[in-house]
N, C-alpha and C positions, 0 to 999 in steps of 0.2 A: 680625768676627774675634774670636776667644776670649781669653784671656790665659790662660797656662797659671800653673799653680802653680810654684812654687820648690819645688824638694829634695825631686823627690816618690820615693817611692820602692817599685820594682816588682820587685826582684831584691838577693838575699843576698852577703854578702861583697864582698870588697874588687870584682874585676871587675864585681860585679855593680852596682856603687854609681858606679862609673867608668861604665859603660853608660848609666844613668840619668843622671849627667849630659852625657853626650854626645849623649845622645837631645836632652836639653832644650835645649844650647845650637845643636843644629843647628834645632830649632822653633825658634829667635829671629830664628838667620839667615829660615829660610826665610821665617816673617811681614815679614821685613824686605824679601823679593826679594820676593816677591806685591806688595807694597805699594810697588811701583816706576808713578809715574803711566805711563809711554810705554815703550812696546817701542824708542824709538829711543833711551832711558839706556841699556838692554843692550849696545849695541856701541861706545859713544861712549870713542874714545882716552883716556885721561885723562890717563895717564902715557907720553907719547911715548918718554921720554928712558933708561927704565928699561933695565936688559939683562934684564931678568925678562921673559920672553916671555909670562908666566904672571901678571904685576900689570900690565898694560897698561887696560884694561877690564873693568870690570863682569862681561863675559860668559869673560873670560878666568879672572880670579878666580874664579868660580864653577865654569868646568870644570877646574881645580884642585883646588878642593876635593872634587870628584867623585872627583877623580883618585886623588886622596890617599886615600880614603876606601876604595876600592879597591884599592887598593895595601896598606892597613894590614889586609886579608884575608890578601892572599896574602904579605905579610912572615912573620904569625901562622900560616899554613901549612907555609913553609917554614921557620920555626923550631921546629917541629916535626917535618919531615920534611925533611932537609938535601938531597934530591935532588927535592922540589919545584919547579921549574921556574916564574919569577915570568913570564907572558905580558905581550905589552906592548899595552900598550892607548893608543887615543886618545880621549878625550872631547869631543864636541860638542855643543853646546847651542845652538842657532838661536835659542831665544826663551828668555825667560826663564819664562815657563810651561814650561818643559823641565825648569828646574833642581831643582824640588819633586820630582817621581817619579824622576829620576834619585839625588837625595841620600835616599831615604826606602828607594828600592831598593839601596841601599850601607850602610844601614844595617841593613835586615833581614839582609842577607847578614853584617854582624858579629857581628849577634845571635845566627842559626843557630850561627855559627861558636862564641860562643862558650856556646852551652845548653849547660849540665851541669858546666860550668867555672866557674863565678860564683863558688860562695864555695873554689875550688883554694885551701891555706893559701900563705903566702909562702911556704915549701921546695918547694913545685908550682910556685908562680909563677918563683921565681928559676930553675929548673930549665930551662926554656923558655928560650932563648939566641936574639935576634932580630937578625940583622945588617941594618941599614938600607944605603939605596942612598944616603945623605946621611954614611953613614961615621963611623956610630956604634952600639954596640951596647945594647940595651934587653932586656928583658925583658916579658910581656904588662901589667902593670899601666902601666911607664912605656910603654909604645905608646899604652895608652888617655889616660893621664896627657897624652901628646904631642896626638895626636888631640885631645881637648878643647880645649889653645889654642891648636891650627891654627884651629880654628872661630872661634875669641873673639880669635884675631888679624885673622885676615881678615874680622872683620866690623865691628872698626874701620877697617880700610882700607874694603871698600864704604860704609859710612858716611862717611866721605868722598867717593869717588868718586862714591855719589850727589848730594850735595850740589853736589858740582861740574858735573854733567851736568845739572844744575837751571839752571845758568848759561847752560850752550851753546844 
């Protein structure tokens, strides 16, 4: 397995600098779910007690962040286009060799989304008006801004959770 570089950089302007780290911080995750000994840590309980339906398990976490990751397309769509229609998706991941192509394909689709848009100045940026389904409103920089430490949050919680499932 490779180690990538820190701060590397492939694309201009503020979004485009955000991208670049979101790219890298989802390669840490994902070396970190390859690098799971047993397909039987994927589904192991961890957090019984949780109302988070969504931080219960490894595998649950993970199609979460899938989730999210797609969902931060179609936020970016329809804040651009207010009759956009956000479809509702459910994400399943059986194994944890699932979660790589799933999160890398969630990724190319941010990217597409946002070619040509990289270095928009902040009066483009702030232009763009994003209402979230968590009941807050952003604009694209802080989307991606958000994005980044959904990844760097939940990858100290898997970092637990596996450590736990090391146990069982």
């Amino acid at each position: 397995m490779s180690t990538i570089k820190r701060f590397q950089t492939k694309r201009k302007g503020a979004l485009g600098a955000l991208m670049d780290l979101y790219e890298e911080e989802a390669e840490f995750l994902i070396q970190t779910i390859n690098a799971l000994e047993s397909e039987a840590h994927w589904t192991i309980i961890v957090d019984p007690d949780t109302k988070d339906e969504d931080c219960r398990s490894i595998q649950t976490i993970c199609q979460h962040i899938v989730g999210a990751a797609n969902y931060y397309v179609d936020l970016m769509k329809r804040g651009e286009d207010k009759d956009y229609v956000i479809p509702k998706e459910v994400i399943k991941l059986d194994s944890y060799k699932d979660f790589e192509p799933a999160l890398r394909q969630s990724l190319t689709k941010q990217a597409e989304l946002y070619k040509g848009r990289w270095a928009l100045s902040d009066e483009e940026i702030s232009k763009i008006v994003i209402k979230t389904g968590w009941g807050i409103t952003l604009d694209p920089e802080a989307l991606l801004e958000h994005a980044i430490l959904h990844i760097m949050r939940h990858h100290r919680q898997l970092l637990r959770f596996i450590e736990f499932s090391k146990t069982v």
